[in-house]
C-alpha positions in Angstrom: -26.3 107.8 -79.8 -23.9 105.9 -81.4 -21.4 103.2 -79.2 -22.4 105.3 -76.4 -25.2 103.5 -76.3 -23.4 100.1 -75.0 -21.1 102.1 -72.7 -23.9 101.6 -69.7 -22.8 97.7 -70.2 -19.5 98.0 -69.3 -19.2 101.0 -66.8 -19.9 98.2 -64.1 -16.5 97.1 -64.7 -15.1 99.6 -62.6 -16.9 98.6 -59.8 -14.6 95.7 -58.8 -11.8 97.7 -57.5 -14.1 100.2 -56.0 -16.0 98.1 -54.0 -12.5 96.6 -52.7 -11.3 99.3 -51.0 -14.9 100.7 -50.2 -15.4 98.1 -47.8 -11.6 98.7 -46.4 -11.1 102.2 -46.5 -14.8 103.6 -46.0 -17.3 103.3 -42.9 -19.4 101.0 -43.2 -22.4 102.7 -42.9 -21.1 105.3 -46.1 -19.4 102.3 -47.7 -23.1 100.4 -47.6 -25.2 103.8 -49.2 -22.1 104.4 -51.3 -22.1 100.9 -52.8 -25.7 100.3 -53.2 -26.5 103.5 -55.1 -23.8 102.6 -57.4 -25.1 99.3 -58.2 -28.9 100.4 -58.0 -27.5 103.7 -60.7 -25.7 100.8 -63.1 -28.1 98.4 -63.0 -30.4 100.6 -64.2 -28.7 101.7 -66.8 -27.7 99.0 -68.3 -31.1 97.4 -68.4 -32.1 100.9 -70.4 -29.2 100.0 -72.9 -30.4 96.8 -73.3 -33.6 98.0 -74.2 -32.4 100.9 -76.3 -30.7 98.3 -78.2 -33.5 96.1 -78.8 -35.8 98.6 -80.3 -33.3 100.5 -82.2 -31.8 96.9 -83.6 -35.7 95.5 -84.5 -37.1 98.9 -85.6 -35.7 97.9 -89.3 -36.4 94.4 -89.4 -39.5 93.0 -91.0 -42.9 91.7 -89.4 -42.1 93.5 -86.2 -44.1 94.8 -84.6 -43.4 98.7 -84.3 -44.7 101.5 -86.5 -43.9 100.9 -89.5 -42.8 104.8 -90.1 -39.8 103.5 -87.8 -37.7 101.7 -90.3 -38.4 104.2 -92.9 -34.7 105.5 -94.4 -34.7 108.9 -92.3 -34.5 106.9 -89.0 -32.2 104.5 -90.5 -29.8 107.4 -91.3 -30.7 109.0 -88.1 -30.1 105.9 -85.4 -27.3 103.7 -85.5 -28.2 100.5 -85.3 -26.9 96.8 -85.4 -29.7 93.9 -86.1 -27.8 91.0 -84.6 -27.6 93.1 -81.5 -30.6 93.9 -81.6 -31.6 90.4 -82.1 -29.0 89.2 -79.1 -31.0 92.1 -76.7 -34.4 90.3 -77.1 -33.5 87.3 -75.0 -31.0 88.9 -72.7 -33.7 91.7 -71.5 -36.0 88.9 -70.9 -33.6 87.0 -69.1 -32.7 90.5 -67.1 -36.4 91.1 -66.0 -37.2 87.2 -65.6 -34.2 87.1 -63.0 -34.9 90.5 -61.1 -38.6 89.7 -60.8 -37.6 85.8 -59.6 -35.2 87.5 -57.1 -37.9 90.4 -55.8 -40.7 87.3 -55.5 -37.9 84.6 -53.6 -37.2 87.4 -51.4 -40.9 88.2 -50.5 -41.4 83.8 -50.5 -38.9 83.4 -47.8 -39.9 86.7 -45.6 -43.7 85.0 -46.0 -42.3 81.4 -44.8 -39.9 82.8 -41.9 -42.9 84.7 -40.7 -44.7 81.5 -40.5 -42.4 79.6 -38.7 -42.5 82.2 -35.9 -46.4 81.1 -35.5 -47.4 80.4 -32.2 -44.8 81.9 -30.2 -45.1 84.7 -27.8 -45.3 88.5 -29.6 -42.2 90.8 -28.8 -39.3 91.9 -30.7 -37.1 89.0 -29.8 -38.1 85.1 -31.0 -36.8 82.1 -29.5 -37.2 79.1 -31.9 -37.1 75.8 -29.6 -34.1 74.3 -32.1 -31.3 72.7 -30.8 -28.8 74.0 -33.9 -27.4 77.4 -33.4 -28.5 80.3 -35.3 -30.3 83.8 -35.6 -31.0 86.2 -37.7 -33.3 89.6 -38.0 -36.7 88.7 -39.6 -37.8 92.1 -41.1 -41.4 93.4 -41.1 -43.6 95.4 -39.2 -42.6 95.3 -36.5 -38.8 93.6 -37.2 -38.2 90.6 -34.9 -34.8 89.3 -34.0 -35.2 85.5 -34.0 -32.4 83.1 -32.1 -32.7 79.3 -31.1 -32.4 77.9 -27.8 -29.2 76.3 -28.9 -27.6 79.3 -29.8 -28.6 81.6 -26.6 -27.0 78.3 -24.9 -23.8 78.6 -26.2 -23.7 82.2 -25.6 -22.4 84.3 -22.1 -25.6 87.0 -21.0 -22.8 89.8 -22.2 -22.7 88.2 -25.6 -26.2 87.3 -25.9 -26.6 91.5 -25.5 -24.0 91.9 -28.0 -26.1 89.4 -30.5 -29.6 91.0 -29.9 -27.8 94.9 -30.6 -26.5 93.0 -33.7 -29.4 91.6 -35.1 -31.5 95.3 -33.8 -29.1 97.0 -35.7 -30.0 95.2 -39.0 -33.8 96.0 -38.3 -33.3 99.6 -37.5 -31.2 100.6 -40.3 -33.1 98.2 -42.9 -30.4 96.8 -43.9 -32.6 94.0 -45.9 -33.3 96.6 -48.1 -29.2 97.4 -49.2 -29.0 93.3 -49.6 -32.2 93.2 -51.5 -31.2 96.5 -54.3 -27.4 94.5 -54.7 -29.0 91.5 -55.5 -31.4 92.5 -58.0 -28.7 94.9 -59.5 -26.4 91.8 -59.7 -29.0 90.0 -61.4 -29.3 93.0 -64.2 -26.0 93.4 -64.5 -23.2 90.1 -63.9 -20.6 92.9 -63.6 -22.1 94.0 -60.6 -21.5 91.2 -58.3 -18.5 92.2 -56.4 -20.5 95.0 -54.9 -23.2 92.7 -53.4 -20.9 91.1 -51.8 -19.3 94.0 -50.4 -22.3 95.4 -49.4 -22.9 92.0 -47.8 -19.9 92.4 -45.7 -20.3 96.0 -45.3 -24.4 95.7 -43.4 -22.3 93.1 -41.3 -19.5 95.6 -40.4 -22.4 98.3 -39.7 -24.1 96.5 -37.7 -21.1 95.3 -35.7 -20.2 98.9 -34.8 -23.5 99.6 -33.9 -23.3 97.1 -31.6 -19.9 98.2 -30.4 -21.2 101.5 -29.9 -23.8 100.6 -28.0 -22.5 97.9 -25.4 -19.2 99.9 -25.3 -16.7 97.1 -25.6 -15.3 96.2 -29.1 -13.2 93.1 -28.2 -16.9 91.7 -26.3 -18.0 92.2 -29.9 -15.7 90.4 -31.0 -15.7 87.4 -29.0 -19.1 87.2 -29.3 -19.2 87.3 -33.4 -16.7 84.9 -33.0 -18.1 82.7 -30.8 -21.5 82.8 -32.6 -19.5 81.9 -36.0 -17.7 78.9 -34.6 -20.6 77.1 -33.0 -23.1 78.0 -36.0 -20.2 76.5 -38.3 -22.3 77.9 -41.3 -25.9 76.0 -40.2 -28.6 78.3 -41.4 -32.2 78.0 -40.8 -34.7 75.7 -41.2 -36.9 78.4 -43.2 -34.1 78.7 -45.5 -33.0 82.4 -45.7 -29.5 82.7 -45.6 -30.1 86.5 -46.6 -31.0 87.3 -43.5 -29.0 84.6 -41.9 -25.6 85.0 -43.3 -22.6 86.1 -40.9 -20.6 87.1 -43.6 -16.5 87.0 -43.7 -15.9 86.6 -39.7 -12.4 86.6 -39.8 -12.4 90.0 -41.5 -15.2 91.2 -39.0 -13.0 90.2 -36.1 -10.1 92.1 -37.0 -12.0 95.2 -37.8 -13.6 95.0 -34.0 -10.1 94.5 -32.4 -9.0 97.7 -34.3 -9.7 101.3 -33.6 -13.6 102.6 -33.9 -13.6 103.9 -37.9 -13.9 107.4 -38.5 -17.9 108.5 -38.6 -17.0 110.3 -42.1 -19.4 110.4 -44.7 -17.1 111.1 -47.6 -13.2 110.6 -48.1 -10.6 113.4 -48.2 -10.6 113.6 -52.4 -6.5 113.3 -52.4 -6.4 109.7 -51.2 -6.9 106.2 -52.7 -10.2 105.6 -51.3 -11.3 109.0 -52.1 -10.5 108.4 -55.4 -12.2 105.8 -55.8 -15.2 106.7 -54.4 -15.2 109.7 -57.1 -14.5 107.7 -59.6 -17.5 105.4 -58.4 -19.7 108.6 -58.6 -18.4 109.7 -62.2 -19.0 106.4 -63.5 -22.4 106.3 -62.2 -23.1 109.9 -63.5 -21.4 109.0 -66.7 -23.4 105.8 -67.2 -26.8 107.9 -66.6 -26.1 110.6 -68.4 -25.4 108.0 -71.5 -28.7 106.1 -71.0 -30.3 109.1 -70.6 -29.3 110.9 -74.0 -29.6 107.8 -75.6 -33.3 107.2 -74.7 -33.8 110.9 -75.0 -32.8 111.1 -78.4 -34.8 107.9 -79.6 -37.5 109.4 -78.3 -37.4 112.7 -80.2 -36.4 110.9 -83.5 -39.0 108.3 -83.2 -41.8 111.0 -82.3 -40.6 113.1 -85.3 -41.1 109.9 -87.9 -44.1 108.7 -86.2 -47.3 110.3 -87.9 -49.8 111.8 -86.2 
């Protein structure tokens, strides 16, 4: 097991310049799977190593409580261990799971509190909040809603108004809450893994913008009306505080992307270029990362079960 062990830690590294050109090179839709798999794979893995740590750096130490066969001088010769990481792991898991599990139950708080905001207005897929300050956002459940104010429709032409609610649909239909929600709780596992949440912010944006695109069949309407929604919003989210859902992202780049040719619909970059390399080398550093954690926890387990007595 050896320093492999703490490799899973620092594999996220490599995610910085991936998600960079992910989000420039890829489409969004394959930059979005691409990214949050990544994170989802190394966040995982490095939670594992932090547990792997713990128990092999506490195994040894005395009044814990593990089998005592554990610390016995076969598995101290057998697993390579350190006791001040060890020690260092106990609080850092903790903090891992208390952070994930804070995340998971804000997430589900502010879902619960938009819903209830929406009480008392007329069912349908589309909400109209009677507020003069200009937002909207897509509320996920079952059924999804798209909810805009009054002040925001206002502001809006009937041709961008259409280009908002395909926007916001697009969101719902390709659950995109649930690519925002996996970064976020990865990014809490793992620091390291924060540049990919917020490409994978950007990317759901850019997704849903060419959805839109597609389906109203005029990219520069799309981009007058993101625009336009960007300006008068000027960063006001909503009252039920969920800037999650809420969030437009970086418009500027959104803009420019909408004014330039439709991306091709490829899954998977040609291997021989820069974004195809990186997107392997994503893939290979997720596959390394699990295959470490994996024969790490693998080979506790079969030295551990071998010193435990029956």
């Amino acid at each position: 097991m050896g320093v492999f062990v703490f490799l899973p830690l620092v594999l996220p590294l490599s995610a910085w310049p991936i998600a960079r050109l992910a989000e420039r090179h890829l489409h969004p839709r394959a930059a979005t799977w691409l990214l949050t798999v990544v994170a989802a794979v190394l966040a995982v893995c490095s939670t594992l190593c932090l547990a792997l740590v713990m128990v092999v750096g506490t195994a040894q130490l005395p009044g814990n409580p593990l089998p005592d066969s554990w610390s016995s001088p076969r598995v101290q010769d057998a697993v390579p261990y350190d006791e001040v990481a060890g020690k260092a792991s106990i609080p850092a898991l903790g903090a891992v799971l208390a952070a994930c599990a804070r995340t998971a139950w804000r997430h589900h708080r502010l879902r619960s509190r938009a819903a209830r905001a929406l009480l008392g207005l007329p069912a349908g897929p589309v909400a109209v909040l009677p507020d003069e300050l200009p937002y909207a956002y897509a509320l996920p459940g079952k059924p999804g809603r798209v909810v805009a104010t009054t002040g925001m429709l206002r502001t809006l032409t009937s041709p961008e108004r259409r280009v908002l609610f395909a926007h916001e649909r697009a969101h719902l239909t390709h659950r995109h809450h649930r690519f925002l929600l996996t970064v976020q709780i990865a990014a809490r596992a793992n620091p390291f893994l924060r540049p990919l949440r917020t490409a994978v912010g950007y990317t759901t944006e850019r997704w849903a913008d060419e959805e839109a695109a597609a389906r109203v069949g005029d990219r520069r309407l799309v981009a007058r009306a993101v625009g336009r929604a960007a300006l008068v919003s000027r960063g006001y989210m909503p009252a039920v505080g969920i800037p999650d859902f809420a969030s437009p992202g970086p418009v500027p780049r959104r803009v420019a992307a909408l004014l330039e040719p439709t991306p091709a619909p490829r899954n998977w970059p040609p291997v021989f270029t820069a974004v195809g390399l990186a997107a392997w080398a994503a893939a290979a550093g997720a596959t390394a990362s699990a295959l470490s954690s994996a024969n790490a926890a693998v080979s506790l387990f079969l030295i551990l079960k071998a010193a435990t007595p029956l």
